[in-house]
N, C-alpha and C positions, 0 to 999 in steps of 0.2 A: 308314524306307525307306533304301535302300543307291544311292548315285548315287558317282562317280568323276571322276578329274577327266577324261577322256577323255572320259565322256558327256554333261559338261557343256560342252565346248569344241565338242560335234560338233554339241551341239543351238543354240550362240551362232556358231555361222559359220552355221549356216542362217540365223540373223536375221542377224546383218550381211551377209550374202553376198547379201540381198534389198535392193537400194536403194531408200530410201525416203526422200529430201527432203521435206522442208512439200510436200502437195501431192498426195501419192503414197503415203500412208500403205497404201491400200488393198490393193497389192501383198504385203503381209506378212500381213493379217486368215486367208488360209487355214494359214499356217505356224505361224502363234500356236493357230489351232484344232485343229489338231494336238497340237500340243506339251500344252497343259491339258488336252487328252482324254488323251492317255497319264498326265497325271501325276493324275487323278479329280476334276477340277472339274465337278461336275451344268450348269451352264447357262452356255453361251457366247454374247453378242450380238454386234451392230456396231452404234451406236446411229445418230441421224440425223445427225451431223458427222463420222462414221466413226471412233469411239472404239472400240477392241474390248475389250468388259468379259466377265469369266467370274465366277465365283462358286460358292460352295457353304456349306451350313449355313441354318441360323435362329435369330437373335435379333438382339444387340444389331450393327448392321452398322459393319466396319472397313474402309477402303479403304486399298491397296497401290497408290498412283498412279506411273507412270513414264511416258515419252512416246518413241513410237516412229518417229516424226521425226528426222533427221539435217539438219544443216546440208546444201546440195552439194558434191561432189566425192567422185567414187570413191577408193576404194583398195583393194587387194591385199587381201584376206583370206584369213588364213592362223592355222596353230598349231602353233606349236613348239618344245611340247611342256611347256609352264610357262605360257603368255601366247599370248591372240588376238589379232591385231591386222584393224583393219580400220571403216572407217567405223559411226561408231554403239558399236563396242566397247566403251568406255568413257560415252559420252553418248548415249544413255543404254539401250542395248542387253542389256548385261551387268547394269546393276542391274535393270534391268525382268525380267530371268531369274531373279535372285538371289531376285525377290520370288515369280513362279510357285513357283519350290520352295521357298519358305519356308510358303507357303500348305499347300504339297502337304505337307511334311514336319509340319506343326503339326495337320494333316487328324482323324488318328484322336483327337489330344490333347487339343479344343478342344470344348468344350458351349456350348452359346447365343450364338454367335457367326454370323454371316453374314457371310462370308467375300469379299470383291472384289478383284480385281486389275484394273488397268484402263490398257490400254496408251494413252496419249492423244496427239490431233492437232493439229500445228502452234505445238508448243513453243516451235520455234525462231522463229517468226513472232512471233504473236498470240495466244499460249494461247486459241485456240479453244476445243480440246477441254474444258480447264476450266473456261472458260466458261462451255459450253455445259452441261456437268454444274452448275453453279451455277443457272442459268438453268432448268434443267429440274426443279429441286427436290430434287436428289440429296441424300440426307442418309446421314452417317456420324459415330458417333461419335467415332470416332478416323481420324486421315489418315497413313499414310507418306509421301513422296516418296519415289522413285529419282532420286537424283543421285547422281554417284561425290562420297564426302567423305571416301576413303580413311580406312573405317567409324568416320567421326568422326560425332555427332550435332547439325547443325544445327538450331538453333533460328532462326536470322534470316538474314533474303536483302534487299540495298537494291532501293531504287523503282531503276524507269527512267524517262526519259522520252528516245524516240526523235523526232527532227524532219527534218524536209527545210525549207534553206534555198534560195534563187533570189532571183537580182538579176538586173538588165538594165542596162545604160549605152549610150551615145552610140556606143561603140567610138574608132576613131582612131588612128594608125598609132604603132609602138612607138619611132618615135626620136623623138617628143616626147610621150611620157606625159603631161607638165605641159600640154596643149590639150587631147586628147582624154580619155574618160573610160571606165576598165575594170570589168566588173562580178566581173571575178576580186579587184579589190584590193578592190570592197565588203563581198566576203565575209569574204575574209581578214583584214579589219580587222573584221567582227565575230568571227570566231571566234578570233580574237588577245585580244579584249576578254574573249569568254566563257573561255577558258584560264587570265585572268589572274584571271577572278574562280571559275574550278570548276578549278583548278589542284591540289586533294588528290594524294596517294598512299596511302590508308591506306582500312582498313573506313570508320570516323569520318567522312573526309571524303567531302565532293560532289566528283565525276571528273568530269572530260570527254573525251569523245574522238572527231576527224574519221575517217569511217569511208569517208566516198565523195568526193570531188572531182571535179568535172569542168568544162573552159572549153575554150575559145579553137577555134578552125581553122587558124590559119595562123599558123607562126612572128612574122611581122612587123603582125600587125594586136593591137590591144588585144580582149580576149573584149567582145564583148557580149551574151551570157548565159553565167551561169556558174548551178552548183547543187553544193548538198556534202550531206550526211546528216553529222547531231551527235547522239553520245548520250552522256546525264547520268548517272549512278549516283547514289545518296542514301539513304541511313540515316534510319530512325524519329532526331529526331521528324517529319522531314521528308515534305512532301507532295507530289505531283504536281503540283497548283491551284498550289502556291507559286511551281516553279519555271518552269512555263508563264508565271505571270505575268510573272514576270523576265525570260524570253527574250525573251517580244513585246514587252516594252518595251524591249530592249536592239536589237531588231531594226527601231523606230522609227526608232533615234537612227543607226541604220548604212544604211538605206532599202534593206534587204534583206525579203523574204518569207517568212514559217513557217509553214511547216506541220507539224502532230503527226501522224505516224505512227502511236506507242503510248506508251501513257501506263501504267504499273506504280506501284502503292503498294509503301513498302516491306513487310518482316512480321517482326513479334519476336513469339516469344512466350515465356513463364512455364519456366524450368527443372523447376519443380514438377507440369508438365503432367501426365496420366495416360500419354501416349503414351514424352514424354519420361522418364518415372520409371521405365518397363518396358524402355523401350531401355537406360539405364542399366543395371539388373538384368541384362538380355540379354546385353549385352559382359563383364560380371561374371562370370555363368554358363560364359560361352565362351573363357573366357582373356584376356579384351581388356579393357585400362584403358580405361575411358569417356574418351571428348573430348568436350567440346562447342565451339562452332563455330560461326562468324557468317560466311555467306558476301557474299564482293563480289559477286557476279552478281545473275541473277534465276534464276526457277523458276516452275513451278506451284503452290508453294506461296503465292506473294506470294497468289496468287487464290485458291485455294482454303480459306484461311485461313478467310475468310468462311464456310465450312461448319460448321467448330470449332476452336478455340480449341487443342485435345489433338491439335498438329500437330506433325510433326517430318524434315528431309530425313533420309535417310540410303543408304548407298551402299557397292558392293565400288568403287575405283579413282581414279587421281588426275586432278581435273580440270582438272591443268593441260598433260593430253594433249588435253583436247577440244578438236574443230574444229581440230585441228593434221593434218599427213601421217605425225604417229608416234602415232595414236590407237591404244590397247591395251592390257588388263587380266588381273590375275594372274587365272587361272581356280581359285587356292586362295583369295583372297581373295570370290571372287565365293561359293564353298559354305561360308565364313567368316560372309557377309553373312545369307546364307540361314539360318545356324543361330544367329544371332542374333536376326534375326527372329523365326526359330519359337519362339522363347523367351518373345518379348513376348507373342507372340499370346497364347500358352499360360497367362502370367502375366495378361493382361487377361481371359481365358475363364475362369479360377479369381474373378477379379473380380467378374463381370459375374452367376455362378453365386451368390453370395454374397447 
Protein backbone atom coordinates (compact mmCIF):
# COMPACT_ATOMS: atom_id res chain seq x y z
CA UNK A 1 0.00 0.00 0.00
CA UNK A 2 1.34 3.51 -0.92
CA UNK A 3 0.84 6.18 2.07
CA UNK A 4 2.87 9.73 2.13
CA UNK A 5 4.05 11.72 4.42
CA UNK A 6 1.18 14.23 3.97
CA UNK A 7 -1.49 11.62 4.55
CA UNK A 8 0.10 10.54 7.48
CA UNK A 9 0.45 13.91 9.22
CA UNK A 10 -3.26 14.78 8.10
CA UNK A 11 -4.57 11.51 9.46
CA UNK A 12 -2.24 12.24 13.19
CA UNK A 13 -3.62 15.90 13.71
CA UNK A 14 -7.14 14.44 13.57
CA UNK A 15 -5.86 12.32 16.63
CA UNK A 16 -4.13 14.89 18.35
CA UNK A 17 -6.30 17.58 17.43
CA UNK A 18 -9.08 15.47 19.56
CA UNK A 19 -8.28 16.01 23.23
CA UNK A 20 -8.36 13.24 25.13
CA UNK A 21 -7.01 13.16 28.86
CA UNK A 22 -7.38 10.01 31.36
CA UNK A 23 -10.97 10.23 31.28
CA UNK A 24 -12.08 11.38 27.97
CA UNK A 25 -10.84 8.68 25.92
CA UNK A 26 -14.19 8.44 24.36
CA UNK A 27 -14.04 11.53 22.25
CA UNK A 28 -11.58 9.86 19.66
CA UNK A 29 -13.41 6.01 19.48
CA UNK A 30 -15.25 7.57 16.20
CA UNK A 31 -12.11 9.09 14.57
CA UNK A 32 -10.08 5.90 15.22
CA UNK A 33 -13.09 4.06 13.53
CA UNK A 34 -12.71 5.88 10.71
CA UNK A 35 -9.32 5.71 10.19
CA UNK A 36 -9.22 1.37 10.37
CA UNK A 37 -12.08 1.31 8.09
CA UNK A 38 -10.22 3.09 5.51
CA UNK A 39 -7.11 1.30 6.09
CA UNK A 40 -9.31 -2.64 5.98
CA UNK A 41 -9.46 -3.93 9.53
CA UNK A 42 -12.83 -6.40 9.35
CA UNK A 43 -13.91 -5.72 13.14
CA UNK A 44 -13.81 -2.62 15.24
CA UNK A 45 -15.09 -2.62 19.16
CA UNK A 46 -15.06 -0.40 22.24
CA UNK A 47 -14.89 -2.69 24.93
CA UNK A 48 -16.39 -2.16 28.60
CA UNK A 49 -13.58 0.40 30.10
CA UNK A 50 -13.66 2.12 26.56
CA UNK A 51 -10.55 0.49 25.00
CA UNK A 52 -11.07 0.85 21.27
CA UNK A 53 -9.72 -2.66 19.66
CA UNK A 54 -9.97 -3.49 15.70
CA UNK A 55 -8.75 -6.51 14.20
CA UNK A 56 -8.43 -8.68 11.21
CA UNK A 57 -7.28 -12.35 10.29
CA UNK A 58 -7.46 -15.80 12.06
CA UNK A 59 -5.03 -17.75 14.01
CA UNK A 60 -2.37 -17.36 16.07
CA UNK A 61 -3.57 -13.68 17.80
CA UNK A 62 -0.73 -10.51 18.14
CA UNK A 63 -1.61 -7.38 19.94
CA UNK A 64 -0.31 -3.73 18.77
CA UNK A 65 -1.06 -2.16 22.28
CA UNK A 66 -0.80 1.90 22.38
CA UNK A 67 -2.88 4.12 24.65
CA UNK A 68 -4.92 6.94 23.63
CA UNK A 69 -4.78 9.04 26.76
CA UNK A 70 -2.76 12.29 26.97
CA UNK A 71 -1.61 13.76 30.18
CA UNK A 72 -3.76 17.52 30.43
CA UNK A 73 -3.00 20.43 28.83
CA UNK A 74 -3.85 21.52 25.40
CA UNK A 75 -1.54 22.59 22.67
CA UNK A 76 -1.54 23.95 19.28
CA UNK A 77 -1.51 21.36 16.70
CA UNK A 78 0.01 21.78 13.71
CA UNK A 79 2.41 20.36 10.65
CA UNK A 80 5.13 21.82 9.16
CA UNK A 81 5.75 20.05 6.92
CA UNK A 82 8.58 17.48 8.51
CA UNK A 83 7.00 17.12 12.16
CA UNK A 84 3.36 17.30 14.02
CA UNK A 85 3.33 18.83 16.95
CA UNK A 86 0.65 18.75 19.39
CA UNK A 87 -0.51 17.05 22.56
CA UNK A 88 -0.44 13.15 22.51
CA UNK A 89 2.05 13.56 19.25
CA UNK A 90 4.55 11.73 20.50
CA UNK A 91 2.82 9.85 23.73
CA UNK A 92 1.48 8.19 22.42
CA UNK A 93 -0.57 9.37 19.35
CA UNK A 94 1.85 8.91 16.70
CA UNK A 95 3.13 5.42 17.56
CA UNK A 96 -0.58 4.15 18.11
CA UNK A 97 -0.87 5.36 14.16
CA UNK A 98 2.51 3.83 13.33
CA UNK A 99 0.80 0.59 14.48
CA UNK A 100 -2.71 0.98 12.56
CA UNK A 101 -0.62 1.01 9.34
CA UNK A 102 1.72 -1.48 10.08
CA UNK A 103 -1.26 -3.79 10.56
CA UNK A 104 -2.64 -2.41 7.48
CA UNK A 105 0.47 -2.60 5.40
CA UNK A 106 1.49 -6.45 6.70
CA UNK A 107 -2.52 -7.11 5.69
CA UNK A 108 -2.30 -8.92 2.28
CA UNK A 109 1.35 -10.59 3.60
CA UNK A 110 0.40 -12.31 6.72
CA UNK A 111 -1.51 -16.01 7.01
CA UNK A 112 -2.63 -17.37 10.29
CA UNK A 113 -2.25 -14.46 12.20
CA UNK A 114 -5.30 -12.50 13.97
CA UNK A 115 -4.34 -9.28 13.90
CA UNK A 116 -5.16 -6.45 16.94
CA UNK A 117 -4.56 -3.14 17.60
CA UNK A 118 -5.87 -1.76 20.55
CA UNK A 119 -5.95 1.92 21.52
CA UNK A 120 -6.08 1.76 25.40
CA UNK A 121 -7.59 3.79 28.46
CA UNK A 122 -6.09 5.79 31.10
CA UNK A 123 -2.30 5.04 30.74
CA UNK A 124 -1.44 8.06 32.11
CA UNK A 125 -3.45 7.22 35.40
CA UNK A 126 -3.86 3.65 36.31
CA UNK A 127 -3.58 1.38 33.30
CA UNK A 128 -7.08 0.58 33.39
CA UNK A 129 -7.28 -0.35 30.05
CA UNK A 130 -4.73 -3.02 30.53
CA UNK A 131 -5.93 -4.09 33.00
CA UNK A 132 -8.89 -4.58 32.16
CA UNK A 133 -7.70 -6.65 29.04
CA UNK A 134 -5.85 -8.91 31.57
CA UNK A 135 -8.75 -9.25 33.79
CA UNK A 136 -11.09 -10.02 31.03
CA UNK A 137 -8.91 -13.05 29.71
CA UNK A 138 -7.46 -11.43 26.62
CA UNK A 139 -4.86 -13.55 25.32
CA UNK A 140 -2.07 -12.97 22.62
CA UNK A 141 0.70 -14.44 21.70
CA UNK A 142 2.99 -11.86 21.00
CA UNK A 143 2.41 -7.96 22.58
CA UNK A 144 3.90 -4.68 20.91
CA UNK A 145 3.66 -1.48 23.03
CA UNK A 146 3.50 1.95 21.41
CA UNK A 147 5.77 4.08 23.29
CA UNK A 148 8.08 6.49 21.28
CA UNK A 149 11.75 4.82 21.87
CA UNK A 150 12.89 6.69 19.09
CA UNK A 151 12.72 3.01 17.20
CA UNK A 152 14.90 1.64 19.67
CA UNK A 153 13.43 -1.83 21.05
CA UNK A 154 12.57 -1.95 24.65
CA UNK A 155 12.68 -4.87 26.59
CA UNK A 156 12.38 -3.29 30.39
CA UNK A 157 10.22 -0.47 31.96
CA UNK A 158 10.97 0.16 36.19
CA UNK A 159 8.04 -0.42 38.93
CA UNK A 160 6.28 2.54 40.30
CA UNK A 161 4.96 3.14 43.16
CA UNK A 162 2.79 6.33 43.54
CA UNK A 163 1.86 7.62 47.23
CA UNK A 164 0.06 10.45 48.80
CA UNK A 165 1.55 11.64 51.93
CA UNK A 166 -0.62 14.06 54.82
CA UNK A 167 0.37 15.12 58.28
CA UNK A 168 -1.42 17.56 60.65
CA UNK A 169 0.25 19.46 63.70
CA UNK A 170 -0.76 21.90 66.37
CA UNK A 171 0.20 24.81 63.99
CA UNK A 172 1.51 28.10 65.87
CA UNK A 173 2.64 31.36 64.85
CA UNK A 174 5.99 31.51 62.63
CA UNK A 175 8.28 33.71 64.66
CA UNK A 176 8.69 30.86 67.22
CA UNK A 177 8.71 27.82 65.29
CA UNK A 178 10.56 26.20 68.27
CA UNK A 179 6.68 26.28 70.47
CA UNK A 180 4.41 25.58 67.91
CA UNK A 181 4.43 22.67 65.58
CA UNK A 182 4.22 22.47 61.47
CA UNK A 183 2.84 19.73 59.68
CA UNK A 184 4.78 21.16 56.38
CA UNK A 185 8.35 20.33 58.29
CA UNK A 186 6.79 16.59 59.09
CA UNK A 187 6.73 16.10 55.57
CA UNK A 188 9.58 17.66 54.58
CA UNK A 189 11.56 15.84 56.85
CA UNK A 190 10.19 12.63 55.66
CA UNK A 191 10.68 13.32 52.19
CA UNK A 192 14.24 14.68 52.86
CA UNK A 193 14.74 11.04 54.64
CA UNK A 194 13.13 9.18 51.59
CA UNK A 195 15.61 11.29 48.89
CA UNK A 196 18.49 10.44 50.99
CA UNK A 197 17.68 6.88 50.83
CA UNK A 198 16.00 6.71 46.72
CA UNK A 199 18.48 9.35 45.88
CA UNK A 200 19.55 7.20 42.25
CA UNK A 201 20.09 8.88 38.77
CA UNK A 202 20.38 6.09 36.62
CA UNK A 203 18.07 3.09 34.95
CA UNK A 204 19.96 0.74 38.07
CA UNK A 205 18.81 2.87 40.70
CA UNK A 206 15.62 3.42 42.80
CA UNK A 207 14.45 7.55 41.97
CA UNK A 208 12.35 9.42 43.78
CA UNK A 209 10.53 12.29 43.09
CA UNK A 210 7.96 15.15 44.90
CA UNK A 211 5.52 15.77 42.36
CA UNK A 212 2.71 17.70 44.42
CA UNK A 213 3.22 19.98 47.65
CA UNK A 214 0.77 21.77 49.24
CA UNK A 215 0.51 23.72 53.08
CA UNK A 216 -0.12 26.50 54.86
CA UNK A 217 -2.84 29.66 54.43
CA UNK A 218 -1.30 32.51 55.78
CA UNK A 219 2.12 33.82 55.57
CA UNK A 220 2.69 34.13 59.36
CA UNK A 221 0.97 30.96 60.77
CA UNK A 222 2.95 27.45 60.82
CA UNK A 223 0.65 24.91 58.13
CA UNK A 224 -1.42 22.68 59.93
CA UNK A 225 -2.12 20.34 57.39
CA UNK A 226 0.04 19.76 54.76
CA UNK A 227 -0.04 16.90 51.76
CA UNK A 228 2.62 16.20 48.91
CA UNK A 229 2.35 13.18 46.32
CA UNK A 230 6.02 10.95 45.96
CA UNK A 231 6.87 8.73 43.34
CA UNK A 232 9.48 5.91 43.38
CA UNK A 233 10.98 4.27 40.18
CA UNK A 234 12.72 0.66 40.65
CA UNK A 235 14.33 -1.84 38.42
CA UNK A 236 13.73 -5.75 38.58
CA UNK A 237 14.82 -7.36 41.04
CA UNK A 238 12.84 -4.93 42.87
CA UNK A 239 9.24 -5.31 44.00
CA UNK A 240 6.37 -2.97 44.76
CA UNK A 241 5.50 -5.11 48.42
CA UNK A 242 9.15 -4.15 49.12
CA UNK A 243 9.06 -0.73 48.81
CA UNK A 244 5.65 -0.07 50.20
CA UNK A 245 7.02 -1.66 53.13
CA UNK A 246 9.76 0.68 53.64
CA UNK A 247 7.66 3.83 53.19
CA UNK A 248 5.07 2.97 55.95
CA UNK A 249 7.64 2.24 57.94
CA UNK A 250 9.67 5.43 57.29
CA UNK A 251 6.33 7.11 57.50
CA UNK A 252 5.92 5.88 61.24
CA UNK A 253 9.04 7.28 62.34
CA UNK A 254 8.06 10.88 60.66
CA UNK A 255 4.12 10.61 62.06
CA UNK A 256 3.10 11.45 58.57
CA UNK A 257 0.10 9.33 56.60
CA UNK A 258 0.46 7.01 53.29
CA UNK A 259 -1.31 6.43 51.14
CA UNK A 260 -0.78 4.27 47.71
CA UNK A 261 -2.13 5.55 44.85
CA UNK A 262 -0.57 2.98 42.37
CA UNK A 263 1.51 0.53 42.71
CA UNK A 264 3.50 -0.89 39.20
CA UNK A 265 5.82 -4.09 39.00
CA UNK A 266 8.73 -3.46 37.25
CA UNK A 267 9.21 -5.73 33.60
CA UNK A 268 12.42 -7.32 31.82
CA UNK A 269 12.11 -9.58 29.63
CA UNK A 270 14.44 -12.28 27.60
CA UNK A 271 16.33 -10.55 24.36
CA UNK A 272 15.79 -14.04 22.87
CA UNK A 273 11.96 -13.37 22.97
CA UNK A 274 9.92 -14.33 19.66
CA UNK A 275 8.57 -10.66 19.45
CA UNK A 276 11.95 -9.21 20.37
CA UNK A 277 14.00 -11.48 17.77
CA UNK A 278 11.45 -10.20 14.72
CA UNK A 279 11.77 -6.78 15.74
CA UNK A 280 15.43 -7.23 15.44
CA UNK A 281 15.09 -8.64 12.00
CA UNK A 282 12.50 -5.87 11.24
CA UNK A 283 15.09 -2.78 11.80
CA UNK A 284 17.54 -5.03 9.96
CA UNK A 285 15.40 -5.36 7.01
CA UNK A 286 14.62 -1.49 6.97
CA UNK A 287 17.84 0.14 7.25
CA UNK A 288 17.92 0.54 11.05
CA UNK A 289 20.70 -0.79 13.39
CA UNK A 290 18.77 -2.54 16.20
CA UNK A 291 18.83 -0.95 19.90
CA UNK A 292 17.76 -2.40 22.66
CA UNK A 293 16.75 -0.39 25.50
CA UNK A 294 15.70 -0.29 29.16
CA UNK A 295 13.35 2.40 29.95
CA UNK A 296 13.08 4.67 33.29
CA UNK A 297 9.48 5.24 33.19
CA UNK A 298 6.59 2.90 33.09
CA UNK A 299 4.01 1.63 30.34
CA UNK A 300 1.55 -0.83 29.71
CA UNK A 301 3.80 -3.09 29.25
CA UNK A 302 4.86 -3.49 33.09
CA UNK A 303 1.09 -5.05 32.95
CA UNK A 304 0.51 -6.63 30.34
CA UNK A 305 3.55 -8.68 30.53
CA UNK A 306 1.53 -10.92 32.37
CA UNK A 307 -0.20 -12.09 29.10
CA UNK A 308 3.34 -13.17 27.51
CA UNK A 309 6.48 -13.25 28.14
CA UNK A 310 7.21 -12.43 23.70
CA UNK A 311 6.87 -8.65 24.72
CA UNK A 312 8.43 -5.69 23.50
CA UNK A 313 7.80 -1.52 23.66
CA UNK A 314 8.62 0.05 20.55
CA UNK A 315 7.97 3.33 18.87
CA UNK A 316 8.52 6.32 15.93
CA UNK A 317 9.67 9.48 18.59
CA UNK A 318 11.50 10.82 21.39
CA UNK A 319 10.26 10.57 24.77
CA UNK A 320 11.83 13.07 26.13
CA UNK A 321 9.29 15.50 24.42
CA UNK A 322 6.53 13.75 26.36
CA UNK A 323 4.19 15.65 28.67
CA UNK A 324 6.32 18.64 27.73
CA UNK A 325 4.75 22.07 25.66
CA UNK A 326 7.23 20.86 22.65
CA UNK A 327 5.52 17.49 22.24
CA UNK A 328 6.17 16.26 18.47
CA UNK A 329 7.26 13.64 15.98
CA UNK A 330 9.03 13.12 12.74
CA UNK A 331 6.17 11.94 10.58
CA UNK A 332 9.14 9.97 8.51
CA UNK A 333 10.05 8.20 11.44
CA UNK A 334 6.45 7.51 12.33
CA UNK A 335 6.04 5.29 8.46
CA UNK A 336 9.80 4.16 9.44
CA UNK A 337 8.15 2.61 12.66
CA UNK A 338 5.33 1.17 10.66
CA UNK A 339 7.42 -0.62 8.13
CA UNK A 340 9.31 -2.04 10.60
CA UNK A 341 6.66 -3.50 12.22
CA UNK A 342 5.11 -5.01 9.13
CA UNK A 343 8.14 -6.71 8.92
CA UNK A 344 7.82 -8.59 12.21
CA UNK A 345 4.40 -9.44 11.66
CA UNK A 346 5.20 -10.82 8.50
CA UNK A 347 8.33 -12.58 9.86
CA UNK A 348 6.09 -14.12 12.82
CA UNK A 349 3.09 -15.29 10.05
CA UNK A 350 5.93 -17.28 8.12
CA UNK A 351 6.46 -18.68 11.77
CA UNK A 352 3.25 -19.35 13.07
CA UNK A 353 2.55 -21.16 9.16
CA UNK A 354 5.38 -23.41 9.87
Amino acid sequence: MLVDVDQIAELLLKLVKTYTPSGRESELHDVLSEIVEEFGYEERYVDGVGNFIASYGDGTPILLASHIDTVPGKLDAYFDGERVYGRGAVDAKGPLLSYILAGAIAREKVEGLKIYVAGLVREEVDGLGARHLIDSGFKANHILIGEPTNLGIAIAYRGSVTCRIMAKARGGHSSAPYIGESALDKILDFLMRVRGRYGGSSYDEITSAVTVLRAGDWPGNLPEEASAHLNIRFPKPHEPDELIAELKALSKNYDVELDIVDSTPPVEVSINSPIVRAMIRGCLRNGIKPRIVKKTGTSDMNLLAKITKSIAAFGPGDSKLAHTRSESINVKDLLKASEIIASALIELSRKSSH
